[in-house]
NUBA-370316 format. One line per 2 residues: for each residue x, z, y of N, C-alpha, C, CB. Coordinates in Angstrom, 3 decimals, padded with zeros to 6 digits. Atoms other than C-alpha are relative to their C-alpha. Glycine has a CB too. Example, Ala and Ser with C-alpha at 12.3 -4.5 7.8 and 13.67 -1.06 7.14 Angstrom:
2
000.890 000.000 -001.190 012.300 007.800 -004.500 000.900 000.000 001.200 -000.992 001.246 000.027; -000.820 -000.060 -001.190 013.670 007.140 -001.060 -000.770 000.730 001.090 000.414 -001.415 000.462
This chain:
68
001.396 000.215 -000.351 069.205 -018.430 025.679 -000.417 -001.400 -000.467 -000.223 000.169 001.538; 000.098 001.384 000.640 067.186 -021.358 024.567 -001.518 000.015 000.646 000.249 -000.190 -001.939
000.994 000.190 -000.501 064.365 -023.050 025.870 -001.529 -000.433 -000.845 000.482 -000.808 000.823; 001.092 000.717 000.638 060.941 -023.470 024.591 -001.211 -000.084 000.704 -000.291 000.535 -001.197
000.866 -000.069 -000.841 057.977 -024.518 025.434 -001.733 -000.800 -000.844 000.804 -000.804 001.408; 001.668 -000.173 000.522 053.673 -025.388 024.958 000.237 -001.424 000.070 -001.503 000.865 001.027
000.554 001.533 -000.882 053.940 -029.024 026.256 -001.032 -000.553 -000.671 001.128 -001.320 000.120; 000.728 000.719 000.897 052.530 -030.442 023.150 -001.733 000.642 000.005 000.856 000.153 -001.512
001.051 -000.375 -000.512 049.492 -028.099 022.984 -000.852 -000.062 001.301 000.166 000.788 -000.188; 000.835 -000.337 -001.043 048.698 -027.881 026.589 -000.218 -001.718 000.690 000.823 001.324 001.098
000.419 001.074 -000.300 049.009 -031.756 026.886 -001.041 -000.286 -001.021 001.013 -000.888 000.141; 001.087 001.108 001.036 046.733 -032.509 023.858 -001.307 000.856 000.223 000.461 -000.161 -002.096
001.028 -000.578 -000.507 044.324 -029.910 025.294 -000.584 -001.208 001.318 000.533 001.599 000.496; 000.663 000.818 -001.190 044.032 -031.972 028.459 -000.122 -001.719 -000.790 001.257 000.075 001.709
000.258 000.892 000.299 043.474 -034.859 026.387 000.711 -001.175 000.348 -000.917 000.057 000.189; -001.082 000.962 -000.673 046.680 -036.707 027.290 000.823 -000.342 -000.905 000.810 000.531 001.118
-000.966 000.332 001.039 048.714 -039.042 024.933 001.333 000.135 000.820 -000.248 -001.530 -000.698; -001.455 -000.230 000.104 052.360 -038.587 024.793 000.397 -001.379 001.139 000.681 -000.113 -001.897
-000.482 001.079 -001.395 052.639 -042.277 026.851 -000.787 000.398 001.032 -000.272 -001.758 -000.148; 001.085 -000.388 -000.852 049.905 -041.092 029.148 001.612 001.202 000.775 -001.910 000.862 -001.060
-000.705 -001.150 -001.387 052.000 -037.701 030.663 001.386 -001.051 000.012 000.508 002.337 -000.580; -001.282 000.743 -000.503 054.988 -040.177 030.467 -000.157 -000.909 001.004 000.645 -000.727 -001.005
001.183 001.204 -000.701 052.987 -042.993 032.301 000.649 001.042 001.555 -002.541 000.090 -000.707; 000.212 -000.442 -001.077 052.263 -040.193 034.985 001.264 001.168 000.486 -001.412 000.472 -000.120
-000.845 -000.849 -000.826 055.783 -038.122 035.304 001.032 -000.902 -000.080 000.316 001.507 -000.441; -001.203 000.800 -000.637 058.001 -041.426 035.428 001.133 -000.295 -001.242 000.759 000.997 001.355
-001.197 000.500 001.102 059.742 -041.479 031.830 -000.659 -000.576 -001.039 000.971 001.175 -000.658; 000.435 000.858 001.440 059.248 -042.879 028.368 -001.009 000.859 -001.398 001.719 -000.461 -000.785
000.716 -000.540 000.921 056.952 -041.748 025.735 000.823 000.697 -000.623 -000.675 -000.771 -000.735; -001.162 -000.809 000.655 060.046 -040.813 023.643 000.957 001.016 000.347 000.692 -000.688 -000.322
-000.357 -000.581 -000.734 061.569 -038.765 026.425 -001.355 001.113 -000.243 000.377 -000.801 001.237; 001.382 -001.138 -000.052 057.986 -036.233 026.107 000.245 -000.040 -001.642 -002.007 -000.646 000.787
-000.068 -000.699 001.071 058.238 -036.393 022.558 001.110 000.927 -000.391 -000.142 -000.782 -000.812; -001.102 -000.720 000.076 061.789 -035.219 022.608 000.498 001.440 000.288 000.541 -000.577 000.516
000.566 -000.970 -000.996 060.687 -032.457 024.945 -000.768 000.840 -000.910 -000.908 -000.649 001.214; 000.749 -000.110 001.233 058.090 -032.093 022.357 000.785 001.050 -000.931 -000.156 -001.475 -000.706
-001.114 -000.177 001.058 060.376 -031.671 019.647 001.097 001.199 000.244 000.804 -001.384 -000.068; -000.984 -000.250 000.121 062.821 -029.428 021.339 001.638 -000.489 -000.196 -000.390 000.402 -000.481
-001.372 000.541 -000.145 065.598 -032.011 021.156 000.684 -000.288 001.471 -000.029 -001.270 -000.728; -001.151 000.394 -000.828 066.226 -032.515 024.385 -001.047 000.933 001.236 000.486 -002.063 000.188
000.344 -000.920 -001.094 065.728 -030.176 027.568 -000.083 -000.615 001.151 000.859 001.033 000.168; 000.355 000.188 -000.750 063.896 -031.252 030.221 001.210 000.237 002.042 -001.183 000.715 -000.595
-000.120 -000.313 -000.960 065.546 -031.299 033.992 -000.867 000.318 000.323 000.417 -000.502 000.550; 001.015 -000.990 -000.781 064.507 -028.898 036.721 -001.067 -000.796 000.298 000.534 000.683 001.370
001.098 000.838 -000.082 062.781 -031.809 038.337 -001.063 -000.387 -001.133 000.522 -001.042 000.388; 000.684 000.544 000.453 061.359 -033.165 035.471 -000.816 000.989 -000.841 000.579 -000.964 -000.455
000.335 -001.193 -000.026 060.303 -029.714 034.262 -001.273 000.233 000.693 000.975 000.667 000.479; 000.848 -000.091 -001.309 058.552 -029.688 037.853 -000.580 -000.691 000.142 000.367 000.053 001.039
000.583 001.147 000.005 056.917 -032.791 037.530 -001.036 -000.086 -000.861 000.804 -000.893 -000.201; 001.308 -000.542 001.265 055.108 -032.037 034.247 -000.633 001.427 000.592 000.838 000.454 -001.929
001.325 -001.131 -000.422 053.609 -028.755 035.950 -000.624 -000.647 000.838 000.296 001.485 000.698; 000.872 000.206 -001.037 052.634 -030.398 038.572 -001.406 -001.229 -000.552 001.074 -000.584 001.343
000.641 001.068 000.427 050.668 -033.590 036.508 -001.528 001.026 -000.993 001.336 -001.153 -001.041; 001.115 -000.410 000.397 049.085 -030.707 034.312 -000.184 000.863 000.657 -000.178 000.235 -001.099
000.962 -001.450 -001.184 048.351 -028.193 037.161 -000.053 001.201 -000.610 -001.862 -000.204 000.374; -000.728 -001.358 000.270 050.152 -025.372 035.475 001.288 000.875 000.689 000.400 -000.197 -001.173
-001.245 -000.602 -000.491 053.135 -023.136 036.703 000.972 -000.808 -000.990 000.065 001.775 -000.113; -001.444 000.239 001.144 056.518 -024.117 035.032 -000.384 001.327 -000.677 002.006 -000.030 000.779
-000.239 -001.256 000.855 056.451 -021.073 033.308 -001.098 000.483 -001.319 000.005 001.183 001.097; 000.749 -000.229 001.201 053.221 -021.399 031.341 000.386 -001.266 -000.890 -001.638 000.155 000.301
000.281 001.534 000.376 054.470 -024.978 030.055 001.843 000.870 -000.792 -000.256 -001.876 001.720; -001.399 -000.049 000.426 058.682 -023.671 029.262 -000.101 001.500 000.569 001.237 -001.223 000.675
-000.533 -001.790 -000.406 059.801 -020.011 028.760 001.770 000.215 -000.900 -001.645 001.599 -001.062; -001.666 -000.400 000.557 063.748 -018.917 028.152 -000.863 001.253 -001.437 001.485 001.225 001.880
-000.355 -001.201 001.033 064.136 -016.594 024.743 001.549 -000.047 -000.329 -000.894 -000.156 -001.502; -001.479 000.058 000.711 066.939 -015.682 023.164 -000.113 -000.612 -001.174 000.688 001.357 -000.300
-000.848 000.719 000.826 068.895 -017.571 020.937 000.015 000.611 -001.181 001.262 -000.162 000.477; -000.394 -000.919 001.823 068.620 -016.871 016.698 001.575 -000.350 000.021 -000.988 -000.966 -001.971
């Protein structure tokens, strides 16, 4: 399984720079781009922290697929 997810779209919809949702869920700009990017997978918390800043479910922001 592998994780992916909207972040990038559904933060640049709400008009939020990359230091901005970092600013407001407690990590580094480069930590959200990474997220971004797919390089690096979010904890549950921090997962939970970004739904809660853009007032989405986890689940519209990160969804499991399978693995190519």
């Amino acid at each position: 399984m592998k994780l992916q997810n909207n972040l990038k779209a559904l933060r640049a919809a709400r008009k939020m720079t990359q230091a901005d949702l970092a600013t407001a869920v407690g990590v580094t700009r480069k930590t959200i781009n990474t997220i971004e990017n797919r390089v690096f997978v979010p904890s549950t918390v921090l997962a939970l922290r970004i739904a809660q800043v853009l007032e989405l479910p986890v689940e519209e922001i990160f969804e499991l697929t399978e693995q190519d």
